[in-house]
CHARMM-style PDB file with segment names, atoms N, HN, CA, C and O in Angstrom:
ATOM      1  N   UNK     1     113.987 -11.436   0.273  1.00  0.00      PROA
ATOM      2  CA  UNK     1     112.892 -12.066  -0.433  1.00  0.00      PROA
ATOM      3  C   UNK     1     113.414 -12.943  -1.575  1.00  0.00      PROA
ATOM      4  O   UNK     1     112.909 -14.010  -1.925  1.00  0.00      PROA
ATOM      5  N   UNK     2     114.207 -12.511  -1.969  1.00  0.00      PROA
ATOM      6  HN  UNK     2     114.618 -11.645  -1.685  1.00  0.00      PROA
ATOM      7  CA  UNK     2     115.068 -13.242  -3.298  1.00  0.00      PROA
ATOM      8  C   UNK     2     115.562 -14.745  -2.717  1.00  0.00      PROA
ATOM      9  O   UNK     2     115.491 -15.726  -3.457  1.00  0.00      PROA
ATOM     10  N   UNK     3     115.893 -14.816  -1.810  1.00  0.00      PROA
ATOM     11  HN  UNK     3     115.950 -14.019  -1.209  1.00  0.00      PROA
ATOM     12  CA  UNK     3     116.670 -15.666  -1.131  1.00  0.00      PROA
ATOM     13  C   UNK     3     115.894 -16.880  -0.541  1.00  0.00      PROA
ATOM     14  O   UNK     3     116.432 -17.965  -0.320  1.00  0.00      PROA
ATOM     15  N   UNK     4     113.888 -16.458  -0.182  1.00  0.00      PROA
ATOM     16  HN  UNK     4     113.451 -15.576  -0.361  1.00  0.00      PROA
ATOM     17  CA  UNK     4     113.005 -16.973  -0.232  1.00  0.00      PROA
ATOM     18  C   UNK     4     112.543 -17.569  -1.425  1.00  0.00      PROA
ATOM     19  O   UNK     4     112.494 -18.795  -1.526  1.00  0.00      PROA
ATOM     20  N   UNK     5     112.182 -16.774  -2.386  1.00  0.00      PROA
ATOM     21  HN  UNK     5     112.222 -15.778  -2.304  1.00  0.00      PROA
ATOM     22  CA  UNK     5     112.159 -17.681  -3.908  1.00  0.00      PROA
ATOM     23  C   UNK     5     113.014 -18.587  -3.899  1.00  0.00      PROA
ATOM     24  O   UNK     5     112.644 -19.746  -3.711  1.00  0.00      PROA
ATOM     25  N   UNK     6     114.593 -18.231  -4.135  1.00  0.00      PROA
ATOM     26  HN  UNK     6     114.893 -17.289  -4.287  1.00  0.00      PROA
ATOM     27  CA  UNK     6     115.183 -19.329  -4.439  1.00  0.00      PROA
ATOM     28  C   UNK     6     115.027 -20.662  -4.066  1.00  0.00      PROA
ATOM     29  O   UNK     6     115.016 -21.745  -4.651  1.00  0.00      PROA
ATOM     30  N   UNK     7     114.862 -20.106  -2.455  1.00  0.00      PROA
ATOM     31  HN  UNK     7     114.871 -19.226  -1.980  1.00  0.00      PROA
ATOM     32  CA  UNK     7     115.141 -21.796  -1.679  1.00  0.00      PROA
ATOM     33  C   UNK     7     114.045 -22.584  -1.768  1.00  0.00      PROA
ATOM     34  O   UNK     7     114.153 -23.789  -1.543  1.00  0.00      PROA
ATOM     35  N   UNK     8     112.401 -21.815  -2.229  1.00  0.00      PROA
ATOM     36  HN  UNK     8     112.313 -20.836  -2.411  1.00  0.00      PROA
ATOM     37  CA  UNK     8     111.541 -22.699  -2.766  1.00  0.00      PROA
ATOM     38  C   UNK     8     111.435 -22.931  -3.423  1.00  0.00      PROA
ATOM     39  O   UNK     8     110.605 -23.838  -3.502  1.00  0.00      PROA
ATOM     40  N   UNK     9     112.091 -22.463  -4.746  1.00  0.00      PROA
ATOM     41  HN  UNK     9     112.765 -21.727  -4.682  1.00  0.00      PROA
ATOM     42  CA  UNK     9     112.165 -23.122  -6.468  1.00  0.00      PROA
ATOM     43  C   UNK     9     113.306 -24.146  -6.115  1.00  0.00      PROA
ATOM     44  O   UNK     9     113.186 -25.116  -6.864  1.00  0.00      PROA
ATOM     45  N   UNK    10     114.235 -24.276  -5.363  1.00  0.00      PROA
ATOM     46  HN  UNK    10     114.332 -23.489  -4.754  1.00  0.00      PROA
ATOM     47  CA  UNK    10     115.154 -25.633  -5.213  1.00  0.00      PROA
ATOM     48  C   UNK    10     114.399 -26.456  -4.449  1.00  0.00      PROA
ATOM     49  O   UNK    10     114.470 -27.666  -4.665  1.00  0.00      PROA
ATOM     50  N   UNK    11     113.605 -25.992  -3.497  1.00  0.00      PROA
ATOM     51  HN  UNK    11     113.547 -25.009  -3.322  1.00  0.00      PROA
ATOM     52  CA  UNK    11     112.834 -27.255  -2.418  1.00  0.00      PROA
ATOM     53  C   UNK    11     112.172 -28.085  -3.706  1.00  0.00      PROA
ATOM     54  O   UNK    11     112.425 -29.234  -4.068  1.00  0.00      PROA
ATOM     55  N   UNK    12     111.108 -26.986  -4.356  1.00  0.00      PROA
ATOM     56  HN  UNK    12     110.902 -26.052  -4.062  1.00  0.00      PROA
ATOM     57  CA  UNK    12     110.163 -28.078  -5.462  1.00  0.00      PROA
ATOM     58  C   UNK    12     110.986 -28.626  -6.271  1.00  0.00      PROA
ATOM     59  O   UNK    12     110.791 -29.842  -6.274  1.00  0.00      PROA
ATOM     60  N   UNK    13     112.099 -28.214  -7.199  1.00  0.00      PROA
ATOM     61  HN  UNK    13     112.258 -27.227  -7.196  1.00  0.00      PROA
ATOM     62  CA  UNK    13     112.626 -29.352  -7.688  1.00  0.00      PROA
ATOM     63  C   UNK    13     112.912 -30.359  -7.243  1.00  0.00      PROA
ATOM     64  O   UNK    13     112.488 -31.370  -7.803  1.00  0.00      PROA
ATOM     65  N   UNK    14     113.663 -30.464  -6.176  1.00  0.00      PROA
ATOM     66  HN  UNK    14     114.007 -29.643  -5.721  1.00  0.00      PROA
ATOM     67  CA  UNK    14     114.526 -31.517  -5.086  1.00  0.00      PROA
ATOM     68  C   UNK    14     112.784 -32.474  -4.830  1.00  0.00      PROA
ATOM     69  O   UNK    14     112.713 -33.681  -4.598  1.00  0.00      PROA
ATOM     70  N   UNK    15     111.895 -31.776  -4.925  1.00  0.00      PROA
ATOM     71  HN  UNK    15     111.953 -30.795  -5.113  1.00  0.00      PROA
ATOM     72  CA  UNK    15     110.466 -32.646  -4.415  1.00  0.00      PROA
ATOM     73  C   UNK    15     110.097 -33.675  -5.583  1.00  0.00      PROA
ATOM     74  O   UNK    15     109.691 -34.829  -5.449  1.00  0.00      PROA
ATOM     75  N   UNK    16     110.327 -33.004  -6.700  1.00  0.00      PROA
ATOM     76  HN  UNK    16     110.657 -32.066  -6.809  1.00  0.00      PROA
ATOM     77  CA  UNK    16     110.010 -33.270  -7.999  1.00  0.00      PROA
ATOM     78  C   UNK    16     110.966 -34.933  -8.489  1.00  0.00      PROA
ATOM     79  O   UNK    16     110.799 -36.080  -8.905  1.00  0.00      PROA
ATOM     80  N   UNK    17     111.910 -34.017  -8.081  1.00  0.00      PROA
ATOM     81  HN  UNK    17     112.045 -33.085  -7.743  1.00  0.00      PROA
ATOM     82  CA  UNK    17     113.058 -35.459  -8.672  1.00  0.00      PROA
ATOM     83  C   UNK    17     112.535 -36.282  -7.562  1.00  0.00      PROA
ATOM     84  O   UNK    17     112.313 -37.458  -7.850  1.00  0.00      PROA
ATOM     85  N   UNK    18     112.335 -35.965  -6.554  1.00  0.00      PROA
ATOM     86  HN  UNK    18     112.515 -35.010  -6.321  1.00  0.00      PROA
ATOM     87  CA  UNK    18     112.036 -37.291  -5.284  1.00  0.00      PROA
ATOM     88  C   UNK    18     110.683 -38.355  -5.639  1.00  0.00      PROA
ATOM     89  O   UNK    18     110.476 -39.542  -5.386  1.00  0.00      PROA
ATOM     90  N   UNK    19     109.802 -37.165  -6.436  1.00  0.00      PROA
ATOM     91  HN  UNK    19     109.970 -36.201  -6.642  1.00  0.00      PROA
ATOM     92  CA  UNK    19     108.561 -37.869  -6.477  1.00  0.00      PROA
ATOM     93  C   UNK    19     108.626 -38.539  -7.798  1.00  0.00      PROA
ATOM     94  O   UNK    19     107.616 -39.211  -8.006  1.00  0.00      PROA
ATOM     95  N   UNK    20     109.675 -38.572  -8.950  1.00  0.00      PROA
ATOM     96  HN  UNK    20     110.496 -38.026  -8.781  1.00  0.00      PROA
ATOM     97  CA  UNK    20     109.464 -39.579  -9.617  1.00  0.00      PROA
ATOM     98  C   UNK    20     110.272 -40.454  -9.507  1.00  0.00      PROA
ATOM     99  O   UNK    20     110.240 -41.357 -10.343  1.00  0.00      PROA
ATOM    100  N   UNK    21     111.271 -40.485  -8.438  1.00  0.00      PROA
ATOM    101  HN  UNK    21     111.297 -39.751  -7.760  1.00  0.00      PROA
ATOM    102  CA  UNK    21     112.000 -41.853  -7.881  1.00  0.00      PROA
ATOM    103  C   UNK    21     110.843 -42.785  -7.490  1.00  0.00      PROA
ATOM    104  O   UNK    21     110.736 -43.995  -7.689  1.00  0.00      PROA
ATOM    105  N   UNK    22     109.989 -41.916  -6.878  1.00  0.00      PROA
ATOM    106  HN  UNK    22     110.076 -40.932  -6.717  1.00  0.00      PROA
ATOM    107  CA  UNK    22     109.007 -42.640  -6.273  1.00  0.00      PROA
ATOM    108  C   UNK    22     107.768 -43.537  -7.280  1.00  0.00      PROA
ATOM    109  O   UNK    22     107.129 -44.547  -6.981  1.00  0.00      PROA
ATOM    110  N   UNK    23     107.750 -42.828  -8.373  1.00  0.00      PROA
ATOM    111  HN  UNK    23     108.268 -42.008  -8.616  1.00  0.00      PROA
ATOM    112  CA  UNK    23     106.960 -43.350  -9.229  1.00  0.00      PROA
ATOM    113  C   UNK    23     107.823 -44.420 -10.248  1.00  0.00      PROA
ATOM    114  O   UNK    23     107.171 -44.810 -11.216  1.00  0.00      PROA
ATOM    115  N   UNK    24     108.699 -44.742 -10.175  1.00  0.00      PROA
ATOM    116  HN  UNK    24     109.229 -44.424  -9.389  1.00  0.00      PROA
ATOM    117  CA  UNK    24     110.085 -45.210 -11.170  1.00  0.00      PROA
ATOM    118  C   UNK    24     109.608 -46.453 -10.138  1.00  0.00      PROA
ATOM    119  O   UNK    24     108.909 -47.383 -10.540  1.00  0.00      PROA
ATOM    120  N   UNK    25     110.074 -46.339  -8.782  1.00  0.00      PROA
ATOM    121  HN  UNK    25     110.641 -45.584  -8.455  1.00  0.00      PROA
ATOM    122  CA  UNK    25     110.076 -47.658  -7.596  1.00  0.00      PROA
ATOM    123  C   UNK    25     108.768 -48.442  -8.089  1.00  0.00      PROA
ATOM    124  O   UNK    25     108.768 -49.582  -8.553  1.00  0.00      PROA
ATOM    125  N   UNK    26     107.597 -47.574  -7.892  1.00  0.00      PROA
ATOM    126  HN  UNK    26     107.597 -46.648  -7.515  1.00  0.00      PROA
ATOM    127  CA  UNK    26     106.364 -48.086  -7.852  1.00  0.00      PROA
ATOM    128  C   UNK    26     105.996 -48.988  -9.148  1.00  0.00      PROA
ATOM    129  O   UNK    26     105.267 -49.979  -9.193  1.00  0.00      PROA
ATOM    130  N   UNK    27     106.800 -48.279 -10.308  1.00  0.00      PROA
ATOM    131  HN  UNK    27     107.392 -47.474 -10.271  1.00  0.00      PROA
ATOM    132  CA  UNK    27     106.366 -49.228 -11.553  1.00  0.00      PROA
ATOM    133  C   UNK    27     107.297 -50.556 -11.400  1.00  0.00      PROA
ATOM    134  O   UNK    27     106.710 -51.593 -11.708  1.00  0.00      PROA
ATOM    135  N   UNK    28     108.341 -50.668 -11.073  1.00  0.00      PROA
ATOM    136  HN  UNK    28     108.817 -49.825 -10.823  1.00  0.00      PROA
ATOM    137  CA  UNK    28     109.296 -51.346 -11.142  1.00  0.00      PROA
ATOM    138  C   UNK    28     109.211 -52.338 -10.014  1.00  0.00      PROA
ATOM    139  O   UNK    28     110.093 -53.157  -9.757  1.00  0.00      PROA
ATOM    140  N   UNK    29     107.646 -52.144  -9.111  1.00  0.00      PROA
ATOM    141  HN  UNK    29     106.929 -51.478  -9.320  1.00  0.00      PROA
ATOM    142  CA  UNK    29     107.436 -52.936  -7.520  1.00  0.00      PROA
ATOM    143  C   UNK    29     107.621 -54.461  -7.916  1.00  0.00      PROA
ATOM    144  O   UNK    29     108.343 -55.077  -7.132  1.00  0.00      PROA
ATOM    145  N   UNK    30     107.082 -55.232  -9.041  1.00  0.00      PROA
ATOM    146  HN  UNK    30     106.496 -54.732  -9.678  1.00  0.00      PROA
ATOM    147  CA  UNK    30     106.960 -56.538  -9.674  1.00  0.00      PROA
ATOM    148  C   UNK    30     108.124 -56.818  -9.726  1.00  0.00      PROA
ATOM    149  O   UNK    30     108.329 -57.958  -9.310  1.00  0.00      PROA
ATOM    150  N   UNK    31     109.232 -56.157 -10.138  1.00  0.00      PROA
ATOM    151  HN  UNK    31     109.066 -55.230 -10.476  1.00  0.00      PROA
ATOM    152  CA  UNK    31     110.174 -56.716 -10.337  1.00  0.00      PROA
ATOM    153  C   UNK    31     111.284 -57.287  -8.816  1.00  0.00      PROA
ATOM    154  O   UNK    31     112.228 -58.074  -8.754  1.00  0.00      PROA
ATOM    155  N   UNK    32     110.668 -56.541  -7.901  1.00  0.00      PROA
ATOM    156  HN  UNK    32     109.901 -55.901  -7.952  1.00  0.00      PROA
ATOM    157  CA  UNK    32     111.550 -56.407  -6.513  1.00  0.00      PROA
ATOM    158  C   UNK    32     112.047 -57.841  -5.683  1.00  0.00      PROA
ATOM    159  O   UNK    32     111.193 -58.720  -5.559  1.00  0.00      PROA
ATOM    160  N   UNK    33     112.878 -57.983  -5.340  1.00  0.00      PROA
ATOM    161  HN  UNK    33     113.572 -57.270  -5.441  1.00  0.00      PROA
ATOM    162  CA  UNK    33     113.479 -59.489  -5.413  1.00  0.00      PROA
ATOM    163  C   UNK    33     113.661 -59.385  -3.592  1.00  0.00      PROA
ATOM    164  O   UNK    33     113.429 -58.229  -3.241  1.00  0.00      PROA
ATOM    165  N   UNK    34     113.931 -60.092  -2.675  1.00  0.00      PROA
ATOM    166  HN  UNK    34     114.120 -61.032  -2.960  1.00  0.00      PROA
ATOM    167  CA  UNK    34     113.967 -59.981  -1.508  1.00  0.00      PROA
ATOM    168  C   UNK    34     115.691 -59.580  -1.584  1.00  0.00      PROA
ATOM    169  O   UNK    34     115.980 -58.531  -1.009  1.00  0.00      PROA
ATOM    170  N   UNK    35     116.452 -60.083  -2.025  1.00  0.00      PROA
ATOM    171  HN  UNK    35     116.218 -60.936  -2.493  1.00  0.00      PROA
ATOM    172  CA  UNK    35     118.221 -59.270  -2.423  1.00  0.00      PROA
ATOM    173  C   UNK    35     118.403 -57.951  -3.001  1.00  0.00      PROA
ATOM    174  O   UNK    35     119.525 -57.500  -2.771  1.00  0.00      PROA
ATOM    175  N   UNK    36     117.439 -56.990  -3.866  1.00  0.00      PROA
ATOM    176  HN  UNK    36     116.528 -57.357  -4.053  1.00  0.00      PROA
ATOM    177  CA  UNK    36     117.424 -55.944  -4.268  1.00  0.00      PROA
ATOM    178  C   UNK    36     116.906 -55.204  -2.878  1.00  0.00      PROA
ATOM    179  O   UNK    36     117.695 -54.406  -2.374  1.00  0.00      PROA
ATOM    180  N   UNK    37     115.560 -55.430  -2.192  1.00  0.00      PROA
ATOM    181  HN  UNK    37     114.919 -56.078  -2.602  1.00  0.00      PROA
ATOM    182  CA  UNK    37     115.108 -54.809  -0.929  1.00  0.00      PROA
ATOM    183  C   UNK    37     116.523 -55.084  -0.049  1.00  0.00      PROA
ATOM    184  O   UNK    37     117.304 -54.182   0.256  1.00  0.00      PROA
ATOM    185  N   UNK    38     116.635 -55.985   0.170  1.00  0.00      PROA
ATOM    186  HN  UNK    38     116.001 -56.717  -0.077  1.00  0.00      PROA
ATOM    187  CA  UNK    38     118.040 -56.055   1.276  1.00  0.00      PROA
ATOM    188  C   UNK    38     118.989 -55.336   0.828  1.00  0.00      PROA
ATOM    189  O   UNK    38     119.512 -54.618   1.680  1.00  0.00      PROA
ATOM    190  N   UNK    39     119.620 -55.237  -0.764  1.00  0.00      PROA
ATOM    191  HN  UNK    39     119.195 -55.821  -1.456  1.00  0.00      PROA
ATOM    192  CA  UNK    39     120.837 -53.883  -0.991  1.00  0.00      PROA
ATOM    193  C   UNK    39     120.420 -52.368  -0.638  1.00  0.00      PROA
ATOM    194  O   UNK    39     121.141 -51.403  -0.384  1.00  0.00      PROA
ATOM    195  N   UNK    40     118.669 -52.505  -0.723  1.00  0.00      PROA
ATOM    196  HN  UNK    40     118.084 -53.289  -0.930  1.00  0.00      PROA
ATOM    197  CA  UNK    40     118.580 -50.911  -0.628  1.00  0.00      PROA
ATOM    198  C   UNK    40     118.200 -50.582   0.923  1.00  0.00      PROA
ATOM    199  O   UNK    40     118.205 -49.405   1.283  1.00  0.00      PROA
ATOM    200  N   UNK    41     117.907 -51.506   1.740  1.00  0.00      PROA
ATOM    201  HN  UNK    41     117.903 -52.463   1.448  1.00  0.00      PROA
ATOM    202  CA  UNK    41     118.467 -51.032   3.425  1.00  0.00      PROA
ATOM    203  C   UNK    41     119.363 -51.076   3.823  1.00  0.00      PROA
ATOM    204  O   UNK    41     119.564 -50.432   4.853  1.00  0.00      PROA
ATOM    205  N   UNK    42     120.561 -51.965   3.163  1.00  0.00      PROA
ATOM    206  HN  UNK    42     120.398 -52.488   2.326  1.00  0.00      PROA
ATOM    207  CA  UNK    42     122.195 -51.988   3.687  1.00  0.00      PROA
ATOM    208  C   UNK    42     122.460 -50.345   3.117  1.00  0.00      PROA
ATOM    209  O   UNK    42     123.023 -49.482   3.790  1.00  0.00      PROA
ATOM    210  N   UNK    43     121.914 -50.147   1.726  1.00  0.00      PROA
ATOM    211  HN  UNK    43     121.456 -50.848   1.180  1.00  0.00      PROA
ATOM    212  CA  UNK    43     122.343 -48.476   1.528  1.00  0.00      PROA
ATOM    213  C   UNK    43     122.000 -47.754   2.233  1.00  0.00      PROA
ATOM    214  O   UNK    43     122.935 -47.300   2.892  1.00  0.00      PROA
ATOM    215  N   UNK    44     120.960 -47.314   2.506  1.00  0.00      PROA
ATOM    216  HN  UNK    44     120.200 -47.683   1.970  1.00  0.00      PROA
ATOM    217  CA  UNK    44     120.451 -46.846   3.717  1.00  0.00      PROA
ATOM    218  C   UNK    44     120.715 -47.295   5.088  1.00  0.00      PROA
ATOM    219  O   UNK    44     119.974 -46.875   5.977  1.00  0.00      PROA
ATOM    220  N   UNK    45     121.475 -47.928   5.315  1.00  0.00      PROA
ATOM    221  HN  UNK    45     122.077 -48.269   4.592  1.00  0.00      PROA
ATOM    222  CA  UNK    45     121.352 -47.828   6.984  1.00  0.00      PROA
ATOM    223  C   UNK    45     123.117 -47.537   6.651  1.00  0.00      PROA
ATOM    224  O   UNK    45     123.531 -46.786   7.533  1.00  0.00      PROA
ATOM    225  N   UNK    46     123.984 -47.822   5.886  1.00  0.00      PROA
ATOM    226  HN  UNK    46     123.647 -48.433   5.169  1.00  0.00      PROA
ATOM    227  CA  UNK    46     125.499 -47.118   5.640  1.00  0.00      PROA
ATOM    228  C   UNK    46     125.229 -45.689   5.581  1.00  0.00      PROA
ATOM    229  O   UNK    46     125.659 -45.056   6.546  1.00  0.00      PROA
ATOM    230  N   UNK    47     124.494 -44.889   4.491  1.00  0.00      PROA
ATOM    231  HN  UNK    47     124.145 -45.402   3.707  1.00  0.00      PROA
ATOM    232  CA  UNK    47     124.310 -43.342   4.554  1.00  0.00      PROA
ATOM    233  C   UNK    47     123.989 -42.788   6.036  1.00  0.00      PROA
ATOM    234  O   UNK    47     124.337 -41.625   6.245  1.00  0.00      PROA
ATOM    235  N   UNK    48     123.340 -43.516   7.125  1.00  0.00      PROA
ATOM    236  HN  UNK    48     123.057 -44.460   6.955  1.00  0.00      PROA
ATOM    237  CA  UNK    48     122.054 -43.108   7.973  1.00  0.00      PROA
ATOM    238  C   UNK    48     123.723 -43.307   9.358  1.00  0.00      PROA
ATOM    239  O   UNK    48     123.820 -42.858  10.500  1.00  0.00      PROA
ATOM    240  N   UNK    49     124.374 -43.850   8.822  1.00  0.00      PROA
ATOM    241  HN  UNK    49     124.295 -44.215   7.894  1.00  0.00      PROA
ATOM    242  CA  UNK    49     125.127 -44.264  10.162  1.00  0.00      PROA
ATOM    243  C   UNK    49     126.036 -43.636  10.064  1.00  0.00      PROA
ATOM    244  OT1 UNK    49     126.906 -43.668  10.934  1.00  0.00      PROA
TER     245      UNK     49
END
């Protein structure tokens, strides 16, 4: 059971930090340049491959 807690007090953090990347992106959408979107799918498709 211990081992259950844990791994859901790390899931929600790990959710937590994800969801204000997500809110960080969203404020910062105005600023998004078609060369910033293109560095962040070349990052992603290098991690993904």
């Amino acid at each position: 059971m211990k081992y259950i807690v844990t791994i859901l007090f790390v899931t929600l953090l790990s959710g937590c930090a994800t969801w204000g990347g997500i809110k960080k992106d969203t404020r910062d959408g105005a600023e998004w340049t078609k060369e910033k979107i293109n560095q962040g799918a070349s990052y992603v498709k290098e991690k993904t491959d």
